[in-house]
C-alpha positions as CSV (number, residue, x, y, z in Angstrom):
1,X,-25.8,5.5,-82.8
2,X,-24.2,1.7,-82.7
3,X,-22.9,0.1,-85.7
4,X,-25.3,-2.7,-86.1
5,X,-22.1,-5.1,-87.0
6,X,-18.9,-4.5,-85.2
7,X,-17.1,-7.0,-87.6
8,X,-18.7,-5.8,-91.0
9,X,-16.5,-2.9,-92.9
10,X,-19.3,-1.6,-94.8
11,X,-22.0,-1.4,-91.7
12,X,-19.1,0.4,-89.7
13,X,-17.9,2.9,-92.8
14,X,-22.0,3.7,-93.0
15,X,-22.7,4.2,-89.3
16,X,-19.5,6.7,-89.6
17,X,-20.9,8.4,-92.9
18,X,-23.8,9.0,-90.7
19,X,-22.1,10.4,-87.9
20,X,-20.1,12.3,-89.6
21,X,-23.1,14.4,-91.6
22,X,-24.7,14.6,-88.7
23,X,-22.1,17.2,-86.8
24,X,-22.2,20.1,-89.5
25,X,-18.8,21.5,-89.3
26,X,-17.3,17.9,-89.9
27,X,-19.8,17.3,-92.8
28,X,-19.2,20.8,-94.6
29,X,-15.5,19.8,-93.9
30,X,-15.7,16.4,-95.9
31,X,-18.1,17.8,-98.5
32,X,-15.3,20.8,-99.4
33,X,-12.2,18.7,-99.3
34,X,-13.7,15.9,-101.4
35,X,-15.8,17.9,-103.9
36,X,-18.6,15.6,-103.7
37,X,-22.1,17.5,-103.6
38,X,-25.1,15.9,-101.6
39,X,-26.6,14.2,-104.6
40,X,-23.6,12.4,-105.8
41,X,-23.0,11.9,-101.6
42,X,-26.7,10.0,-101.5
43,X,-25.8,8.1,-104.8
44,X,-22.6,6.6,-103.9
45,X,-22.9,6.1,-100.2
46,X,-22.6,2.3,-100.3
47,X,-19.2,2.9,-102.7
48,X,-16.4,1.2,-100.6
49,X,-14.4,3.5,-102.9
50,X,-16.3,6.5,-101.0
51,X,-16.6,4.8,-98.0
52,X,-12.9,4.4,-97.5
53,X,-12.0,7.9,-98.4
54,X,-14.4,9.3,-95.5
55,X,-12.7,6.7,-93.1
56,X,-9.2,8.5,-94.7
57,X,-10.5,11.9,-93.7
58,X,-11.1,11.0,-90.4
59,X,-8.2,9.4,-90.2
60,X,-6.6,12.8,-90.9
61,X,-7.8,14.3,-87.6
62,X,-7.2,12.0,-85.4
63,X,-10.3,14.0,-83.0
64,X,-12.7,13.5,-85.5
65,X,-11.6,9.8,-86.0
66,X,-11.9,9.3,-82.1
67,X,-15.1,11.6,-81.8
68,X,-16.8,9.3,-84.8
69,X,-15.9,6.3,-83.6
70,X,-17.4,7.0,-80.0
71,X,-20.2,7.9,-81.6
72,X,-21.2,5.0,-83.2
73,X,-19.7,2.9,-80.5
74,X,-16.4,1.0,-82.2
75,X,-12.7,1.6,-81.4
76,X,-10.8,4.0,-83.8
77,X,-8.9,1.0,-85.0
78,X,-12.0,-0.5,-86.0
79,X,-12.4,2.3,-88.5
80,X,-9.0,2.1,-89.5
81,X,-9.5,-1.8,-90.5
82,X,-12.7,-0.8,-92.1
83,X,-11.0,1.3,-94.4
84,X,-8.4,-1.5,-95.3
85,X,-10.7,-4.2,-95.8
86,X,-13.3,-1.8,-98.2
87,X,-9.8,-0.6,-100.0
88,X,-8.9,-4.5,-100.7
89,X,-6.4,-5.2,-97.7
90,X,-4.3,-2.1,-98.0
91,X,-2.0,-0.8,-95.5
C-alpha cells in the first residue's frame, strides 16, 4: 500500500491507520492502549485528533514506525511531520 499523497498529513496518517489494522498484533496493540473500540475506531478515522495519536504510537516503537512507514511507502519522518502538521505544528 502507497500513500496516494506523499505531501498530504491526512492521506499519510490514513494509509498508516490502514497498515497498522491490517498486521493484528499491532492493531490489538493500538486498540488496548487507546481504549478505542472498532466502532468509535470507523467513526473517527478522519479525526486528526486520532490520526495523530496512532502516528504517536508508532512513534513509540520505533519498528512499528519504520515497519508502517515501509509499508505504505513514505520515510518514518514523513510520519513524524504528519503527526505535527494534523496536531497544529507541534514539536
Amino acid at each position: 500500500m502507497t500513500a496516494t499523497s506523499p505531501n498530504d498529513p491526512q492521506a499519510i496518517a490514513l494509509a498508516a491507520l490502514a497498515a497498522t489494522l491490517a498486521d493484528d498484533r499491532r492493531a490489538r496493540r493500538f486498540l488496548d492502549l487507546t481504549g478505542i473500540g472498532t466502532e468509535e475506531l470507523r467513526a473517527r478515522a478522519a479525526d486528526p485528533r486520532l490520526l495523530a495519536a496512532l502516528i504517536v504510537f508508532l512513534e513509540a516503537h520505533e519498528p512499528d514506525l519504520v515497519e508502517v512507514s515501509e509499508a505504505i511507502g513514505v520515510d518514518p519522518t514523513a510520519l513524524t511531520e504528519a503527526r505535527r502538521e494534523l496536531e497544529g505544528g507541534a514539536p
